[in-house]
mmCIF file of the C-alpha atoms, coordinates in Angstrom:
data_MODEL
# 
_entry.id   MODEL 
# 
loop_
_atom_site.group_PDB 
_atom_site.id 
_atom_site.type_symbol 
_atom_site.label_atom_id 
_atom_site.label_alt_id 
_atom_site.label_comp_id 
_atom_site.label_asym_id 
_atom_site.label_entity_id 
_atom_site.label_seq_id 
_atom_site.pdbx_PDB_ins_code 
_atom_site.Cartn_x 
_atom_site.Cartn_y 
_atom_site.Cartn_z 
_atom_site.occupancy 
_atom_site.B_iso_or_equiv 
_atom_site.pdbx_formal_charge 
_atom_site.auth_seq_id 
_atom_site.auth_comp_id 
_atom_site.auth_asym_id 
_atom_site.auth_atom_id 
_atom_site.pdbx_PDB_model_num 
ATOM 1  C CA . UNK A 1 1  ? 75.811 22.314 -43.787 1.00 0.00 ? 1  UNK A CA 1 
ATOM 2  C CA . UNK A 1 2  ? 75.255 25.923 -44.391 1.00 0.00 ? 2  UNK A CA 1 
ATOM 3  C CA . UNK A 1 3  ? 74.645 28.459 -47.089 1.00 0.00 ? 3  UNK A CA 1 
ATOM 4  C CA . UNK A 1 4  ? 74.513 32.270 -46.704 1.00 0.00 ? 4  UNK A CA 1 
ATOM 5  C CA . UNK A 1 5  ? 73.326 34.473 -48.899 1.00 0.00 ? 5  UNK A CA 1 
ATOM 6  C CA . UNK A 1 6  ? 75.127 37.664 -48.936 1.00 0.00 ? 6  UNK A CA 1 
ATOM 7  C CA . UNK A 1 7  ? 73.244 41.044 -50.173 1.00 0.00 ? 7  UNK A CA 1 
ATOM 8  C CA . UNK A 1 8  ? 75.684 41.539 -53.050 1.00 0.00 ? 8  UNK A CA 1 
ATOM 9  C CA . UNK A 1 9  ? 74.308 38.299 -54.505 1.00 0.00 ? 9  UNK A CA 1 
ATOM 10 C CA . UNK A 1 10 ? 77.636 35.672 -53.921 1.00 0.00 ? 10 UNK A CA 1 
ATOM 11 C CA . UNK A 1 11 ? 76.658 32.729 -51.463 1.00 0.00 ? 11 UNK A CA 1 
ATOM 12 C CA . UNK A 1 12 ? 79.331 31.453 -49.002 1.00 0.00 ? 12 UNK A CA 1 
ATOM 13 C CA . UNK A 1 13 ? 78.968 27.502 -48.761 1.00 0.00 ? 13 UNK A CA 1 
ATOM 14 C CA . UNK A 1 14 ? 80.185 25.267 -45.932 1.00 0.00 ? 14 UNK A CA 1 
ATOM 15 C CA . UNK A 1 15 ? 82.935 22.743 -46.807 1.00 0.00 ? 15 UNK A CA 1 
ATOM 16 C CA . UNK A 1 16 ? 83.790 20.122 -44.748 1.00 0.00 ? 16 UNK A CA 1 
ATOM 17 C CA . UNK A 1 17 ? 85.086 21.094 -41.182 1.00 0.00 ? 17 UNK A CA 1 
ATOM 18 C CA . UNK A 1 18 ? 83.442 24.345 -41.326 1.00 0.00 ? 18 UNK A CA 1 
ATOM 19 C CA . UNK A 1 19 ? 81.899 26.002 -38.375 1.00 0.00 ? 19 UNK A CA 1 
ATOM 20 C CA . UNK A 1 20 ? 79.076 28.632 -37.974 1.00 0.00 ? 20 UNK A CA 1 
ATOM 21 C CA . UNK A 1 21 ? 78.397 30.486 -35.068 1.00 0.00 ? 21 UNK A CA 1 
ATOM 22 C CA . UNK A 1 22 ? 75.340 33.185 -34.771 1.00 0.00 ? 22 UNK A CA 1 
ATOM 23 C CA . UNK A 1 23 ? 75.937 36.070 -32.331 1.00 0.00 ? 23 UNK A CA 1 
ATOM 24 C CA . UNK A 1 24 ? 72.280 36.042 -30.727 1.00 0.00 ? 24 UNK A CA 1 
ATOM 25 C CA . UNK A 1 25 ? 73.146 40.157 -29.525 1.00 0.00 ? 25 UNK A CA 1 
ATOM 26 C CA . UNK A 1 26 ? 74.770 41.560 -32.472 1.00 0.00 ? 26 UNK A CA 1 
ATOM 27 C CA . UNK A 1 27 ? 73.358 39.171 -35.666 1.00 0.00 ? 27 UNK A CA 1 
ATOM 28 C CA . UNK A 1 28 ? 77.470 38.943 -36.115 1.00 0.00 ? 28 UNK A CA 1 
ATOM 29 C CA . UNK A 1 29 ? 77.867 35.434 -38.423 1.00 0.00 ? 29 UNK A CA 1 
ATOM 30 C CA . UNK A 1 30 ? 81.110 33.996 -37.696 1.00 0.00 ? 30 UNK A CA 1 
ATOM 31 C CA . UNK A 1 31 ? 82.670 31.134 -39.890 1.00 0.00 ? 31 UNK A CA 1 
ATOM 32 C CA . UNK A 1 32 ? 85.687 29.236 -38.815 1.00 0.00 ? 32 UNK A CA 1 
ATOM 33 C CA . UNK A 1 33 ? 87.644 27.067 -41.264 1.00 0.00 ? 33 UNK A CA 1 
ATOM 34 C CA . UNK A 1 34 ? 90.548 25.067 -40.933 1.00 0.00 ? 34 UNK A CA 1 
ATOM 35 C CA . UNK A 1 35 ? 92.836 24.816 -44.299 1.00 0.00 ? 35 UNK A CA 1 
ATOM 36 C CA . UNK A 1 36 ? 96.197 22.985 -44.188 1.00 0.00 ? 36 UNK A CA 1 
ATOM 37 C CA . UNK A 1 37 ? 98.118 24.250 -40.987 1.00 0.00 ? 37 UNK A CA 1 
ATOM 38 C CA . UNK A 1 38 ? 95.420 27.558 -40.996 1.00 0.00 ? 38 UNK A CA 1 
ATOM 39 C CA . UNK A 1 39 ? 92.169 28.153 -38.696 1.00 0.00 ? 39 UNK A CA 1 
ATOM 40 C CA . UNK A 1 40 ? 90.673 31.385 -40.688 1.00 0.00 ? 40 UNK A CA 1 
ATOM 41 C CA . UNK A 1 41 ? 87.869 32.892 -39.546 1.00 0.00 ? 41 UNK A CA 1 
ATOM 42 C CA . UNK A 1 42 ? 85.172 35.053 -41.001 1.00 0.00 ? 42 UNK A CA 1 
ATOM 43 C CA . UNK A 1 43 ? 82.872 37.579 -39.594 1.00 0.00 ? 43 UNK A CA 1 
ATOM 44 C CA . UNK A 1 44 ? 79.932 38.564 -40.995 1.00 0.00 ? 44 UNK A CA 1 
ATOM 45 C CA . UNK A 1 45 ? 78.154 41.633 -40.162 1.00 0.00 ? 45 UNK A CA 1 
ATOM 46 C CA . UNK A 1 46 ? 73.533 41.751 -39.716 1.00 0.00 ? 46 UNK A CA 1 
ATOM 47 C CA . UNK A 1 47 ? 74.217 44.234 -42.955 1.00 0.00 ? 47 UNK A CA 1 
ATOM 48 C CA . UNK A 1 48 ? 75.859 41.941 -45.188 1.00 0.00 ? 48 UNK A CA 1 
ATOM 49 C CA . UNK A 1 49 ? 74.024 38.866 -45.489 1.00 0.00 ? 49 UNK A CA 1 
ATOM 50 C CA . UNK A 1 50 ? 70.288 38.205 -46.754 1.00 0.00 ? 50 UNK A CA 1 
ATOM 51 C CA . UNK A 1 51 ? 69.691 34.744 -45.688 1.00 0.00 ? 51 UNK A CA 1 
ATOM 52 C CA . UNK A 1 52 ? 71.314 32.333 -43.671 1.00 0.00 ? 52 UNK A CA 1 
ATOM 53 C CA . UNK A 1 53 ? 70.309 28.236 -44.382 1.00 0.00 ? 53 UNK A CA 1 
ATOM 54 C CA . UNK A 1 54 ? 71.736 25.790 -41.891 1.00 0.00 ? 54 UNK A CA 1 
ATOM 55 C CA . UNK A 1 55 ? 71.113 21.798 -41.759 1.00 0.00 ? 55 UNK A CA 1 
ATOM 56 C CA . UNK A 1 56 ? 72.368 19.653 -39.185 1.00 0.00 ? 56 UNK A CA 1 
ATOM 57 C CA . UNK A 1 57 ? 72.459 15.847 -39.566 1.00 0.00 ? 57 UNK A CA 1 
ATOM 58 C CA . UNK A 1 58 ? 70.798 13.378 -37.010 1.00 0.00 ? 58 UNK A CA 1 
ATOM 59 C CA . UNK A 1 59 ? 69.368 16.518 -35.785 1.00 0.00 ? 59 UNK A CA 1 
ATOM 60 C CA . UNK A 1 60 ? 65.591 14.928 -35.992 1.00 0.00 ? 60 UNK A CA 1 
ATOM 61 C CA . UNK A 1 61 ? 62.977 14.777 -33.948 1.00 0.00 ? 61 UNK A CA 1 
ATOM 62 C CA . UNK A 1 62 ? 63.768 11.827 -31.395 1.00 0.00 ? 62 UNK A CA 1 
ATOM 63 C CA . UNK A 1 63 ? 60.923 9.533  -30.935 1.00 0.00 ? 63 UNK A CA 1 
ATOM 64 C CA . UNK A 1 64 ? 58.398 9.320  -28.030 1.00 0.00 ? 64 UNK A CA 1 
ATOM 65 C CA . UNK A 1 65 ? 59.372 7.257  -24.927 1.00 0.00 ? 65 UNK A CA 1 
ATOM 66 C CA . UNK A 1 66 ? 55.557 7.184  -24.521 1.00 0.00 ? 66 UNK A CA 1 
ATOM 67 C CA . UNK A 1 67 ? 53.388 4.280  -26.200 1.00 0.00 ? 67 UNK A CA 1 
ATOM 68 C CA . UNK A 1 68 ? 49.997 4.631  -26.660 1.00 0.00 ? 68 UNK A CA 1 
# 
């Protein structure tokens, strides 16, 4: 799950499938989509967006194989 916050004020929410992928050199957001028989994919530029919020489930912290 992801939401980013564009500067204009609009927000750009995952749906289901969606993928998100952060350019660690250029701050480039680039989300890939898959509709019908379509991949389309957006790019995102540092200057455009705000914020950027993204969950991942089952993505906790795994417990200790250590008992005290």
């Amino acid at each position: 799950m992801f939401v980013i916050r564009l500067a204009n004020g609009e927000e750009v929410h995952a749906s289901e499938g969606d993928e998100l992928e952060i350019n660690q050199e250029t701050g480039v957001l680039t989300v890939s989509r898959v509709d019908g028989f379509e991949e389309i994919t957006t790019h995102y530029s540092p200057s455009a967006w705000l914020s950027v919020t993204h969950r991942k489930r089952g993505a906790g912290v795994r417990p200790s194989l250590i008992s005290g």
